[in-house]
C-alpha positions as CSV (number, residue, x, y, z in Angstrom):
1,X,0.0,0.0,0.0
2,X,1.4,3.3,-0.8
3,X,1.9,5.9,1.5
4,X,0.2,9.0,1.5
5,X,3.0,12.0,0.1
6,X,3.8,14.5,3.0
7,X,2.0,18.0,3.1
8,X,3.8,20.2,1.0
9,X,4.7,23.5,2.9
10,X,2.8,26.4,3.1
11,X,3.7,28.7,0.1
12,X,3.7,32.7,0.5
13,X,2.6,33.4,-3.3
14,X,2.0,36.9,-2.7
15,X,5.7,37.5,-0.8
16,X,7.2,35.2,-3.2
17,X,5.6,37.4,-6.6
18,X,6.7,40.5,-5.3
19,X,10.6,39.0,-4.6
20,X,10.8,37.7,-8.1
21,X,8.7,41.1,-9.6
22,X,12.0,42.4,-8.1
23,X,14.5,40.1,-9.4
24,X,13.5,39.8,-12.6
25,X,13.3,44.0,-13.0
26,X,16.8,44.6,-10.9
27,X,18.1,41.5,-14.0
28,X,16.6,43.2,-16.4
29,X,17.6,46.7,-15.1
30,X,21.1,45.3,-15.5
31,X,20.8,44.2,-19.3
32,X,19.3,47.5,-20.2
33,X,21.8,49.7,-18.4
34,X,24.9,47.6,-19.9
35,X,23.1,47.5,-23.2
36,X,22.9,51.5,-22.8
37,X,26.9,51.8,-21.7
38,X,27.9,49.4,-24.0
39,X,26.0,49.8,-27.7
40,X,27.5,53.3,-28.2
41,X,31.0,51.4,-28.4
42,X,29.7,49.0,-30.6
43,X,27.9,51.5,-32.7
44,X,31.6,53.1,-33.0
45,X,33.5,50.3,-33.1
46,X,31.4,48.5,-36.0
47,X,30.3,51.5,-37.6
48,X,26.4,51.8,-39.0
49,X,26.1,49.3,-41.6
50,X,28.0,46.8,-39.6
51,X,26.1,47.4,-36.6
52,X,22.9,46.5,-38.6
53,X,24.4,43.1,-40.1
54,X,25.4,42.4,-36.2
55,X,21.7,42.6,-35.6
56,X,20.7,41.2,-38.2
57,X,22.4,38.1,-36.9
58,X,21.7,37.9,-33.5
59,X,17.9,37.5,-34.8
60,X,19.2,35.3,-37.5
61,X,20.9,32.4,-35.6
62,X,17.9,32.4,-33.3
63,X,16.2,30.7,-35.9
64,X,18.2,27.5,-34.8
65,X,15.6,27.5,-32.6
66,X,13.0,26.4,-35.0
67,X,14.1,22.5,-34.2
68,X,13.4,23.6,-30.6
69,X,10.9,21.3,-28.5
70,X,11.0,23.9,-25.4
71,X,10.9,21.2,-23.3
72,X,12.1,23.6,-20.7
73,X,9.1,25.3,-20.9
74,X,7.0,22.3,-20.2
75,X,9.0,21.7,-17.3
76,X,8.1,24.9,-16.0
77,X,5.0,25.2,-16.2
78,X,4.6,21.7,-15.1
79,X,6.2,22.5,-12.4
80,X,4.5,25.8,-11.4
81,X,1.2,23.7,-11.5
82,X,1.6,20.4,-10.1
83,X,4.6,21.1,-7.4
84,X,1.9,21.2,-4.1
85,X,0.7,18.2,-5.5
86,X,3.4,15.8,-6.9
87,X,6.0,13.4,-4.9
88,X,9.6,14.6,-5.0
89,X,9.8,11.6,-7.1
90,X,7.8,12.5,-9.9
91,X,8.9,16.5,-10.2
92,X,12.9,14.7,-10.4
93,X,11.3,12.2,-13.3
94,X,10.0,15.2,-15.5
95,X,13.8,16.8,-15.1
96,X,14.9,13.5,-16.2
97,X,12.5,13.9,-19.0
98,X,12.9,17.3,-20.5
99,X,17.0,16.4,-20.5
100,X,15.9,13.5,-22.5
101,X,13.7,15.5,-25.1
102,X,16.3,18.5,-24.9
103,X,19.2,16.6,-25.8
104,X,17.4,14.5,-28.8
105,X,16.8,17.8,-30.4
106,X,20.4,19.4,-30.0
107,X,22.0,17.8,-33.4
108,X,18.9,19.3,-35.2
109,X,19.2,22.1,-33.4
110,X,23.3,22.1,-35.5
111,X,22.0,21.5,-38.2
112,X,19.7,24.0,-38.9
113,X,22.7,26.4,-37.4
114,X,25.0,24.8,-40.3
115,X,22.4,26.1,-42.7
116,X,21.7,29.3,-40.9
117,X,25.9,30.0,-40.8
118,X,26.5,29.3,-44.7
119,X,23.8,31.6,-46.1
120,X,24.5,34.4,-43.7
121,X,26.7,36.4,-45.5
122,X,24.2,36.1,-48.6
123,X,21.3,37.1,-46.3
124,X,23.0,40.3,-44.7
125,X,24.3,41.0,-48.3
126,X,27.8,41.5,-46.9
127,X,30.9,42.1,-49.0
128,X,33.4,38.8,-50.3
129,X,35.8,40.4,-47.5
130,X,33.3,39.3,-44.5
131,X,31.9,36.7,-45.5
132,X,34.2,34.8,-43.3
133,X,33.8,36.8,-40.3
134,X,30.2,36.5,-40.6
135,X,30.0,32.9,-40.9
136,X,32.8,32.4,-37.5
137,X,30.3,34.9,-36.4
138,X,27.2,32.9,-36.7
139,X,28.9,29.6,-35.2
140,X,29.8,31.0,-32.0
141,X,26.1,32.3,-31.5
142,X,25.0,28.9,-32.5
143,X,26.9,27.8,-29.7
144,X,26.0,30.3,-27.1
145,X,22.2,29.1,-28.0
146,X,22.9,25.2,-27.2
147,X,24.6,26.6,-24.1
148,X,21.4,28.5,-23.0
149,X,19.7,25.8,-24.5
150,X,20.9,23.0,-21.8
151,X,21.7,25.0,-19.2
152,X,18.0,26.6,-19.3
153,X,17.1,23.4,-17.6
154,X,18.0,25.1,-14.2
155,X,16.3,27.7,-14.4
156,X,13.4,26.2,-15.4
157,X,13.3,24.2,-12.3
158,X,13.8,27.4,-10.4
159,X,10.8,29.4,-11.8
160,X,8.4,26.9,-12.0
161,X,9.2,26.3,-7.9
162,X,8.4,29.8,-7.6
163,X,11.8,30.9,-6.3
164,X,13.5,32.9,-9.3
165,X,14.5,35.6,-6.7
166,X,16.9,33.2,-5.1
167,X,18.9,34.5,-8.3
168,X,18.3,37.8,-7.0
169,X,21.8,39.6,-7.6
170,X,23.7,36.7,-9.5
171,X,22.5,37.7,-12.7
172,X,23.1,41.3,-13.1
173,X,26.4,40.5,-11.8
174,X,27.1,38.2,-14.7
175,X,25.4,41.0,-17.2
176,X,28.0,43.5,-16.1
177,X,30.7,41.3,-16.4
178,X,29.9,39.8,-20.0
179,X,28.9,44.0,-20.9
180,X,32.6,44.5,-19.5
181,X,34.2,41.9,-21.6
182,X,32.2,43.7,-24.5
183,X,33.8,46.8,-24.4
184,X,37.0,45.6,-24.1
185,X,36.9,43.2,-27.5
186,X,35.4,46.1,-29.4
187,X,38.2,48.9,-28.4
188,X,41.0,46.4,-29.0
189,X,39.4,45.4,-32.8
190,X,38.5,41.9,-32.5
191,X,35.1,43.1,-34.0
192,X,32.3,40.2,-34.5
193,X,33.9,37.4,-34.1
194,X,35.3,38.8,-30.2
195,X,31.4,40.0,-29.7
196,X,30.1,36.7,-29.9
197,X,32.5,34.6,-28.1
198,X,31.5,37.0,-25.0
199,X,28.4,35.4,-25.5
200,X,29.7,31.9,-25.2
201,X,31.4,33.0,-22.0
202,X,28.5,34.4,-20.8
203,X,26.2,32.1,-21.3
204,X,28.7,29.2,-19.5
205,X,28.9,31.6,-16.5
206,X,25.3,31.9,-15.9
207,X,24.4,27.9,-16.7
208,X,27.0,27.2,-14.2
209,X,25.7,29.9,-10.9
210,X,22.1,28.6,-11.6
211,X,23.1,24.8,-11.7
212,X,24.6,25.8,-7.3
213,X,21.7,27.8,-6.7
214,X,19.2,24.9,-7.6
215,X,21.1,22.6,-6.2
216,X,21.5,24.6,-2.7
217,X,17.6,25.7,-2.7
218,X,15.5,23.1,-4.4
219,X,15.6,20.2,-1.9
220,X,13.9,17.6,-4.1
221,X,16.3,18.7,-7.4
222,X,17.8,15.5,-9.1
223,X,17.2,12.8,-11.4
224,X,15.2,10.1,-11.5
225,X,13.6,7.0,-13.9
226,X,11.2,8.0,-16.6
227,X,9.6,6.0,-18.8
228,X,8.8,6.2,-22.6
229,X,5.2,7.3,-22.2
230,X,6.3,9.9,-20.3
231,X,8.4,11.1,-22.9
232,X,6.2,10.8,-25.8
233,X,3.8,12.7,-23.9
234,X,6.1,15.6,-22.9
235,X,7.4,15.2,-26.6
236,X,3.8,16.2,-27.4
237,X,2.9,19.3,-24.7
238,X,6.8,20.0,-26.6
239,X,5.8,19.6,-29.8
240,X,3.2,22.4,-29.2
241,X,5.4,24.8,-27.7
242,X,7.7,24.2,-30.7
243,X,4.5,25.1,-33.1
244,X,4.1,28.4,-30.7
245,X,8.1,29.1,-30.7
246,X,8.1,28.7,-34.6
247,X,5.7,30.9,-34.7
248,X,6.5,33.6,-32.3
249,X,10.3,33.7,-33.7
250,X,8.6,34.9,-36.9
251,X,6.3,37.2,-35.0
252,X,8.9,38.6,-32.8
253,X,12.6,37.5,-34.2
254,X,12.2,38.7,-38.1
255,X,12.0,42.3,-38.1
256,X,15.2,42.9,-38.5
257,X,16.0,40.4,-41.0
258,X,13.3,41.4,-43.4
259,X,14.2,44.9,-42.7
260,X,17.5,44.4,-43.7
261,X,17.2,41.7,-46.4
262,X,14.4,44.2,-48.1
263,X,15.5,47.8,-46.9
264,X,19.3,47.2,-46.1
265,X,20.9,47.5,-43.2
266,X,21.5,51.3,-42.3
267,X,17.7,50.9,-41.2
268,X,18.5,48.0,-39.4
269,X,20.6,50.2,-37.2
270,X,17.9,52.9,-37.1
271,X,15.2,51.3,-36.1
272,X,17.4,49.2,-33.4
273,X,18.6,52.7,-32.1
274,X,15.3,54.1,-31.2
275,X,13.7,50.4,-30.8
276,X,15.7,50.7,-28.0
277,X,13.4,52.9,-24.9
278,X,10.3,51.1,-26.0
279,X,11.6,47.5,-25.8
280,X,13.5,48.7,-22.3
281,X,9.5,49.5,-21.4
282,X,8.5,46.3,-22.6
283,X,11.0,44.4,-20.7
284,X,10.7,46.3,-17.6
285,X,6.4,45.4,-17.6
286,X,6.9,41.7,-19.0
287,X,9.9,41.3,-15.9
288,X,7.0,42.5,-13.5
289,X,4.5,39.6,-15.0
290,X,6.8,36.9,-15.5
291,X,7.8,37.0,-12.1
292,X,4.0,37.2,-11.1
293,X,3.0,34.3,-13.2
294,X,4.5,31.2,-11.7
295,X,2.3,32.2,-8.7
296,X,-0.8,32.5,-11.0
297,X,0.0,29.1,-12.2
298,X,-0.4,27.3,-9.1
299,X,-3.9,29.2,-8.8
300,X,-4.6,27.8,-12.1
301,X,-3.6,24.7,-11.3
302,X,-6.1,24.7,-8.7
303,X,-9.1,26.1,-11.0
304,X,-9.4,28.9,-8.8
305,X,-10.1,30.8,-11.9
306,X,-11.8,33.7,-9.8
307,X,-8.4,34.3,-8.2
308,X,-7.0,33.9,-11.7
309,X,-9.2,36.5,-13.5
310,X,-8.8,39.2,-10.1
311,X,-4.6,38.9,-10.7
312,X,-5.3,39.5,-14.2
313,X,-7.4,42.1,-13.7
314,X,-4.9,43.8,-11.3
315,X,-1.6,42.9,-13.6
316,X,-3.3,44.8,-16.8
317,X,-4.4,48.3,-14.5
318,X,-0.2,48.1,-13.2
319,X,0.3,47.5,-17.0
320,X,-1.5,50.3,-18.3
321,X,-0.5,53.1,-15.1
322,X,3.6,52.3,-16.2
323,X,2.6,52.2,-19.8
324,X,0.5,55.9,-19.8
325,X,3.8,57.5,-17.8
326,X,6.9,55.3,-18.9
327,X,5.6,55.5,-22.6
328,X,5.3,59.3,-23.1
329,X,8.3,60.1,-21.9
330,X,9.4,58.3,-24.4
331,X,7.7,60.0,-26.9
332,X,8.6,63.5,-25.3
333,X,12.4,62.9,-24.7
334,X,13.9,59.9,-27.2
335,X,15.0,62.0,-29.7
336,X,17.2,63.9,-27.4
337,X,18.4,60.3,-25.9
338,X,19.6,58.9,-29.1
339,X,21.0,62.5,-29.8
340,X,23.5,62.1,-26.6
341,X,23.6,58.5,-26.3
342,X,24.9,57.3,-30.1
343,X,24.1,60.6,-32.6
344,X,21.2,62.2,-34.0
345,X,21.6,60.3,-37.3
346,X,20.9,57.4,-35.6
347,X,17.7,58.5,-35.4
348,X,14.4,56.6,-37.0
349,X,12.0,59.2,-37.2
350,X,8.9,60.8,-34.6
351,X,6.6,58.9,-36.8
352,X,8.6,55.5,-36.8
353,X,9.4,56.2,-33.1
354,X,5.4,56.7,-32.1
355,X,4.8,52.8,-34.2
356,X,7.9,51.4,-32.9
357,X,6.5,52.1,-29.0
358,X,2.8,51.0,-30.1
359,X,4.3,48.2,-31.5
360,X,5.7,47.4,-27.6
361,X,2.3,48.3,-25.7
362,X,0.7,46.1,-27.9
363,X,3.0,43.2,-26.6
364,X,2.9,43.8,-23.5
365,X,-0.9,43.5,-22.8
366,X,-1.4,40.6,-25.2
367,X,1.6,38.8,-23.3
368,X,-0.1,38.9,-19.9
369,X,-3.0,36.3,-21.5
370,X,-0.3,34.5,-23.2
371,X,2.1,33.8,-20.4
372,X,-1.4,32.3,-18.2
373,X,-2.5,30.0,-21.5
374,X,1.0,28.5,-20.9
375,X,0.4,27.3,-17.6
376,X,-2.7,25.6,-18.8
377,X,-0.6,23.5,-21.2
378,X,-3.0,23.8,-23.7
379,X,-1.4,25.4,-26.5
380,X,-2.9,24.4,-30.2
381,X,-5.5,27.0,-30.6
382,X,-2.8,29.8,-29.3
383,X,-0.2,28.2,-32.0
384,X,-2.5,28.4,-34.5
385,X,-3.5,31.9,-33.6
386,X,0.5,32.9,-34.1
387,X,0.4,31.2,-37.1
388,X,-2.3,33.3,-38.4
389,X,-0.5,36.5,-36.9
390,X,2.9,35.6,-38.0
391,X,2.2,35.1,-41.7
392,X,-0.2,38.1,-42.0
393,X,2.8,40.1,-40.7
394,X,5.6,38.7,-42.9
395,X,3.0,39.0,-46.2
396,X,2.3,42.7,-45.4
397,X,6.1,43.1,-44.6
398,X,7.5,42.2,-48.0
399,X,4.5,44.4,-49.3
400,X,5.2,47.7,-47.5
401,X,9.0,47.7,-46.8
402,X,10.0,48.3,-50.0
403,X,8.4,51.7,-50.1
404,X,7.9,52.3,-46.5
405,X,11.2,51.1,-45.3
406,X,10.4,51.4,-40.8
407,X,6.9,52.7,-41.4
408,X,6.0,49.7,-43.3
409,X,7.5,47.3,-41.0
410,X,5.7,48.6,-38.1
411,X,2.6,48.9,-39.7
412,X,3.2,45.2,-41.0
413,X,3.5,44.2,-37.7
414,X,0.7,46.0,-35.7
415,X,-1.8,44.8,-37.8
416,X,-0.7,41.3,-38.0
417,X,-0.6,40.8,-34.0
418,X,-4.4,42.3,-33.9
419,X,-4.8,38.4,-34.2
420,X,-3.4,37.9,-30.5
421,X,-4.6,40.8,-28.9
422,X,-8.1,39.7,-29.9
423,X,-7.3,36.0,-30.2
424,X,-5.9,35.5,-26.8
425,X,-8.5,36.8,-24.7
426,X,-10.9,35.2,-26.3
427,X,-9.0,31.7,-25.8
428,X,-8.2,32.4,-22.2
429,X,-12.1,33.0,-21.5
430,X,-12.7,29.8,-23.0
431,X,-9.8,27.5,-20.8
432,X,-11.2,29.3,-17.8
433,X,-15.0,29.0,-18.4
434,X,-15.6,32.5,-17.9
435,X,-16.9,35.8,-19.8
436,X,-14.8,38.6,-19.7
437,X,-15.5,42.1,-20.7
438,X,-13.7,44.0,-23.0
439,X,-16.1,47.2,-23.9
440,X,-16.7,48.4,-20.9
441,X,-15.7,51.5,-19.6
442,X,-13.1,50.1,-17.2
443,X,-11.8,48.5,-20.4
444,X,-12.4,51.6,-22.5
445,X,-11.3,54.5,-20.2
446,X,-7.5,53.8,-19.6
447,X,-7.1,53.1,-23.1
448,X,-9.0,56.5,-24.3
449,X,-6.9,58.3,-21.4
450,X,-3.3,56.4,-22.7
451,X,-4.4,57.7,-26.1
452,X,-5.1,61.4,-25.3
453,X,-1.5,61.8,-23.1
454,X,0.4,59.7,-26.2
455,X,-0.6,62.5,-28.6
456,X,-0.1,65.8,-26.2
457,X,3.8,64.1,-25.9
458,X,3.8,63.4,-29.7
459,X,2.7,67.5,-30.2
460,X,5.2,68.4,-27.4
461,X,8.4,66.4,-27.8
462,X,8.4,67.4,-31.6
463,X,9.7,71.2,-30.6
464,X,11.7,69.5,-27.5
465,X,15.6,69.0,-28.6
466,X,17.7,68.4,-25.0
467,X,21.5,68.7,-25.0
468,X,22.8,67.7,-21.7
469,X,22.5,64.4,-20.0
470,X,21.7,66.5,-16.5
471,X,19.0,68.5,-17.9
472,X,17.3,65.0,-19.5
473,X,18.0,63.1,-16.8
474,X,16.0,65.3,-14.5
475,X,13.8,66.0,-16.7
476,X,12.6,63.0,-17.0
477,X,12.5,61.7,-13.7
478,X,10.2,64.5,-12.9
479,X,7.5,63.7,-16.2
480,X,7.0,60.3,-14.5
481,X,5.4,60.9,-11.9
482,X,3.5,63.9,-13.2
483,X,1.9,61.6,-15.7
484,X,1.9,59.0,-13.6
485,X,-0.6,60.9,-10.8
486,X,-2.5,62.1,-13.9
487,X,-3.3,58.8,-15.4
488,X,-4.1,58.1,-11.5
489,X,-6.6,60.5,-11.2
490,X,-8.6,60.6,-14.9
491,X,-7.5,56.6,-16.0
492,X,-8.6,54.5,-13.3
493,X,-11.7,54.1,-11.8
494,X,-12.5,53.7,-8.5
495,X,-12.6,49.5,-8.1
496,X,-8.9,50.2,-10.1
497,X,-7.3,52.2,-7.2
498,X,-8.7,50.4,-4.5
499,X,-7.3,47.6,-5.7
500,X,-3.8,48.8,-6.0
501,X,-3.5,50.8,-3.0
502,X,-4.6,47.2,-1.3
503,X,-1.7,46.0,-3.0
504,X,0.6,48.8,-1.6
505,X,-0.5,47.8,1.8
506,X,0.1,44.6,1.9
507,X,3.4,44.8,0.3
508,X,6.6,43.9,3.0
509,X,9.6,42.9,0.5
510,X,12.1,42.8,3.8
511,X,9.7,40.7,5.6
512,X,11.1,37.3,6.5
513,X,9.0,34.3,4.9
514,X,9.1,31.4,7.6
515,X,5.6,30.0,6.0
């Protein structure tokens, strides 16, 4: 007779939301602020087309991942909703079993890189005189991605436990030390080839500090027998997330690749320039939510889909109150960031800058709906929604690049994620077995609100032109918060603020968690 598994121990998801909320934003506060110190000497040391090819391949080689199974993924949302529940024994067999999937994929994983590396040069339409670079280039980013790619097995296991902020620190250490190496490969000329094998560095640093944290914090971590049903069926919940990845790499990982394959890539290096505030915005909300999720997942997991729908509620009013403040600033003061930070030339455009950050909002809010439809594991109606997304986008992109050049790209790709931000919802409502409203005026009023401060910024920041970093900086800091206490007042409605300032109460980040 089996013995009944031992009570789990009490789990503090609210403490434990708000200390990963604040490790994934002080990790992602570290990529964007090396990213900041560090692209100017790239910019310099590659020079502008150069610097466009560079991106160009980043996104390229990421297409390796097209093989990818993302059995990490499974794990971690497997994890996140069945770790109150499962033996020790059983969350050590599904490790055992995402190794299993993860390394069956890795030589497809090469091959597609081989591919990827050879028709590079021809892609980027370099000169004869790089192709070599390019393609030594390309292998060592293949590499860092199979690095990341076994190593992301830890930190899956972390997350889906619900303890990402036992990271908290190690990181952005890590960040600062690979943006370090960075500047010093570029000012002594080793170019691309010295960029990328940072990466490879990097990316064997960080695999190895999660493997000791997970092994010091996660008392059940190991590995244990699996069996070949178990693998078949994580091969299929895989196969899924491959469709979705597939998908999403051409939703989200192409633009610069068409750009430059269609426009060339000087606006490559444009449009990365001034992508640059709004996808810091979009990384600072998404690092607020993904460290919320996990603890949504084990609601979920638990069909308390009240709960569910109440932290979704309260994730999109945060969303849109950093959104109305973080993203008119943007539109008031980036032109006189790119102008100190890496020249005015660099510049896209007020027009190309406005669709580049609606192009960022629009992620953000349809990623909150995404993120919980991965913890419900039930993913073929939200691939075949990116499906539908990513090929609209890509059709209208080879239609309006080639006289649009940025404009068109945007536009290509705004209309072609309408799919998800209608799509999601929709699908979300329907795993959940509940109605949700999307006309109302709690709906309607932040977005009317969000609208009417993006175009008095847009009307503004066209006569604005600062020339010191002082006078921006403080600048700046003080337009947050004046927004920010506008929105407050005129965007939210009363059920909106209660809710967040119940949020602010109960908030006690230094407060030990003996639960």
């Amino acid at each position: 007779m089996t013995a009944p598994l031992a009570p789990k121990p009490k789990e503090n998801l609210r403490q434990r939301a708000y200390l990963n909320s604040i490790t994934s934003i002080i990790d992602y506060a570290g990529v964007q602020i090396v990213g900041f110190i560090v692209s100017p000497y790239i910019v310099a040391g590659l020079g502008g087309s150069m610097y466009g090819i560079w991106q160009m391949l980043l996104q390229m080689t990421g297409f390796a991942n097209v093989a990818d199974t993302r059995a990490t993924q499974v794990l971690k949302w497997s994890i996140a909703q069945k770790r109150d529940l499962a033996s020790d024994q059983e969350l050590r067999s599904d490790l055992t079993t995402a190794l299993i999937v993860t390394v069956f994929i890795l030589p497809i994983i090469l091959v597609i890189g081989a591919i990827i590396v050879w028709y590079a040069p021809v892609i980027t339409h370099a000169g004869p005189e790089y192709h070599t670079i390019i393609r030594i280039t390309c292998s060592l980013l293949i590499l860092t991605l199979v690095t990341n790619k076994l190593f992301d097995l830890f930190e899956s296991v972390l997350r889906g436990m619900n303890m990402g902020y036992k990271r908290m620190g190690f990181r952005a250490v890590i960040i600062v030390f690979g943006g370090a190496l960075k500047i010093f490969v570029i000012t002594q000329g080793y170019g691309l080839i010295g960029l990328s094998a940072v990466g490879v560095a990097v990316a064997l640093a960080t695999g190895i500090t999660f493997y000791f944290i997970v092994k010091k914090h996660v008392p059940w971590f190991g590995f244990a027998k699996t069996t070949k049903a178990k693998v078949l069926s994580y091969s299929k919940l895989s196969g899924w997330f491959m469709g979705f990845t597939v998908s999403k790499m051409f939703l989200f990982s192409s633009d610069k690749i068409i750009l430059g394959y269609l426009a060339g890539p000087i606006y490559v290096t444009q449009y990365a320039i001034t992508l640059f505030t709004s996808f810091a915005l979009e990384g600072f909300i998404n690092a607020v939510v993904n460290g919320v999720i996990p603890g949504i997942g084990s609601l979920y997991g638990k069909k308390e889909y009240d709960k569910v729908q109440q932290a979704r509620s309260l994730v999109i009013t945060l969303n849109w109150m950093l959104v109305a403040s973080l993203g008119a600033v943007i539109l008031l003061y980036n032109k006189s960031f790119i102008y100190l930070w890496v020249g005015a030339e660099h510049y896209a455009g007020n027009t190309e800058n406005l669709l580049i950050l609606l192009i960022s909002v629009q992620a953000i809010f349809f990623q909150i709906d995404s993120n919980i439809i991965n913890v419900s594991l039930n993913l073929k109606m939200k691939v075949y929604l990116a499906i539908i997304a990513s090929a609209l986008t890509i059709a209208l992109s080879f239609f309006l690049i080639e006289n649009f050049h940025i404009i068109g790209l945007c536009l290509s790709i705004l209309i072609g994620r309408l799919v998800l931000s209608v799509g999601y919802p929709l699908l979300l409502s329907k795993l959940m077995h509940m109605q949700f409203n999307y006309m109302g005026l709690k709906q309607i009023r932040p977005i009317l609100i969000t609208s009417a401060l993006f175009a008095l910024a847009i009307f503004i920041g066209q006569t604005i032109t600062i020339t010191d970093w002082v006078s921006l900086t403080l600048i700046g800091a003080l337009t947050i918060p004046v927004i920010g206490i506008v929105f407050w007042f005129i965007g939210l409605g009363r059920a909106e603020k209660e809710a967040v300032l119940e949020l602010a109460s109960r908030i006690k980040l230094f407060k030990r968690d003996d639960n």
